[in-house]
C-alpha positions as CSV (number, residue, x, y, z in Angstrom):
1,X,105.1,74.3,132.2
2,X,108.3,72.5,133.4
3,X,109.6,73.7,136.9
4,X,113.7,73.7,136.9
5,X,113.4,71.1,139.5
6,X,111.7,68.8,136.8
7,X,113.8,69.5,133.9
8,X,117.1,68.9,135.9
9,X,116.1,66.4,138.5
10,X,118.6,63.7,137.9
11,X,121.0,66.5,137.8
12,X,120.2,67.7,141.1
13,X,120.0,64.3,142.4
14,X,123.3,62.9,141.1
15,X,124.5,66.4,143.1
16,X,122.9,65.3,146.2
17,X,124.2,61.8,146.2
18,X,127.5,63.4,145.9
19,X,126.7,64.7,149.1
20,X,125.2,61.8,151.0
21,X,128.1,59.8,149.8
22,X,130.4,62.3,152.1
23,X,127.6,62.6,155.1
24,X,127.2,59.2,155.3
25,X,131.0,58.3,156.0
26,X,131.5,61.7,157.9
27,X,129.0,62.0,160.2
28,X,130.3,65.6,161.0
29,X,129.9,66.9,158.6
30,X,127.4,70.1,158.7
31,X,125.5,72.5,156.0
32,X,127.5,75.2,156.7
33,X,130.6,73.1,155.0
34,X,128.0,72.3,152.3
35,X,127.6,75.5,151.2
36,X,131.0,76.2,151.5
37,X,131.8,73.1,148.6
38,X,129.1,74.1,146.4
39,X,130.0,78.1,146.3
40,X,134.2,76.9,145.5
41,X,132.2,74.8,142.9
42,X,130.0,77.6,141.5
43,X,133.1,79.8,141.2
44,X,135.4,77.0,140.1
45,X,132.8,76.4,136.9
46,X,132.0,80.3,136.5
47,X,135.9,80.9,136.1
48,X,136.1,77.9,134.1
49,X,133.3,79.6,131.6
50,X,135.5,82.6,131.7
51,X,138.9,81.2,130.9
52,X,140.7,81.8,134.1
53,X,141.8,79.5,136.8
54,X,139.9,79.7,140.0
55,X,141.6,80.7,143.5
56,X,142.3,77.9,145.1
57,X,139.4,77.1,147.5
58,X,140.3,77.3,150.8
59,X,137.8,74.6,152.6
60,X,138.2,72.3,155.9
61,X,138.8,68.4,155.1
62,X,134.9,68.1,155.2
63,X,133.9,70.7,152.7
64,X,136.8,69.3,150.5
65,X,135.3,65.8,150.9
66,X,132.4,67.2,149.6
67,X,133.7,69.4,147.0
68,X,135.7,66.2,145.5
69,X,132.7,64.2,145.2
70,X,130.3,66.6,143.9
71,X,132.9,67.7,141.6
72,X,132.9,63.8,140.2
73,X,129.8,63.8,139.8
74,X,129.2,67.2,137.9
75,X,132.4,66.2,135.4
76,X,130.5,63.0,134.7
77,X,127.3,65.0,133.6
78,X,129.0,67.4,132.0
79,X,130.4,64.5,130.0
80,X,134.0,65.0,130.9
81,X,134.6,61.3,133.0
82,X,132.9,57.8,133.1
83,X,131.9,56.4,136.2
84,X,131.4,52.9,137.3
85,X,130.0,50.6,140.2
86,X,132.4,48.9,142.9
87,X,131.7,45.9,140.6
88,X,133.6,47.3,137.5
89,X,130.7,48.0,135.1
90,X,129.8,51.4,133.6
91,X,126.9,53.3,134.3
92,X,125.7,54.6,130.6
93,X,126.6,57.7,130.2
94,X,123.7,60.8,130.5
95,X,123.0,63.1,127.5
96,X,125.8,65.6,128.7
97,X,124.6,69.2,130.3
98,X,126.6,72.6,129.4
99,X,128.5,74.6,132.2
100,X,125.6,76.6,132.6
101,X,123.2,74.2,133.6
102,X,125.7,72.6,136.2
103,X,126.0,75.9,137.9
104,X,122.9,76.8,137.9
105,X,122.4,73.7,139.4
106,X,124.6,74.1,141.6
107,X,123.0,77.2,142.7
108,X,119.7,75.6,143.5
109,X,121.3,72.8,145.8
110,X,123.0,75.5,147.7
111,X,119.5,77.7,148.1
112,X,118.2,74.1,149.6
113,X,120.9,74.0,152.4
114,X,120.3,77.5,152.6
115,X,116.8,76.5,153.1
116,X,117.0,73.5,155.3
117,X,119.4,75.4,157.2
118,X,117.4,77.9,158.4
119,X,114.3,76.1,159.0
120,X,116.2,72.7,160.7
121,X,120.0,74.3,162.3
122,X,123.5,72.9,161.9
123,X,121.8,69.9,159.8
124,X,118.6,70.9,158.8
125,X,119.8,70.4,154.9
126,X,121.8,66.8,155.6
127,X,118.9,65.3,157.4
128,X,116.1,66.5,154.8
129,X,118.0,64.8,151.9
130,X,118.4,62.2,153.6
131,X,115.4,60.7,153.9
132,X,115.3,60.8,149.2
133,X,118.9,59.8,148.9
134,X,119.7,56.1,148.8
């Protein structure tokens, strides 16, 4: 049987590169403002499902940084944007995903800094991915 981690791999991946992209130019940045993007993103895309605007997420200029990127990267599998390379090309386009999935995906990144957190401190999360993020 197909773990979720299987089924939604490139999912969870595009996510963390989302992430990496922010870490790498803001060495600062910590798991605790990673956690705090991904739950404004949770609750942005669960009010979204409901019809209602979200409250404006009230994060420091890392936890925005992340929140922007990640929040690319989820509107591009949810097939809502394109996205291209420096170079001006497009990457194709995935089989778009359904609110659900990207929350729920969502979910499981945060239970990973959550994770990491606890087992490696302020970083724990940021320097696991690190080493399977290009």
């Amino acid at each position: 049987m197909q773990t979720f981690e299987d089924r939604y791999l490139d999912v969870l991946n595009n996510i963390e590169v989302g992430i990496m992209l922010v870490y790498r130019r803001q060495p600062d940045l910590v798991d605790f403002d990673v956690e705090n993007a991904l739950s404004a993103l949770i609750r942005h895309y669960t009010a979204e499902m409901q019809s209602r605007l979200a409250s404006p997420a009230r994060l420091n200029p890392l936890a925005q940084a992340v929140y922007d990127s990640v929040l690319a990267m989820c509107e591009w599998r949810l097939g809502r944007t394109e996205m291209g390379p420096a170079e001006g090309g497009k990457i194709p386009q995935p089989e778009p995903i359904t609110s659900d999935e990207i929350i729920a995906c969502l979910k499981r990144v945060r239970k990973s800094v959550q994770y990491w957190n606890k087992e490696g401190g302020r970083r724990g999360y940021l320097t696991f991915v690190e080493q399977f993020v290009q």
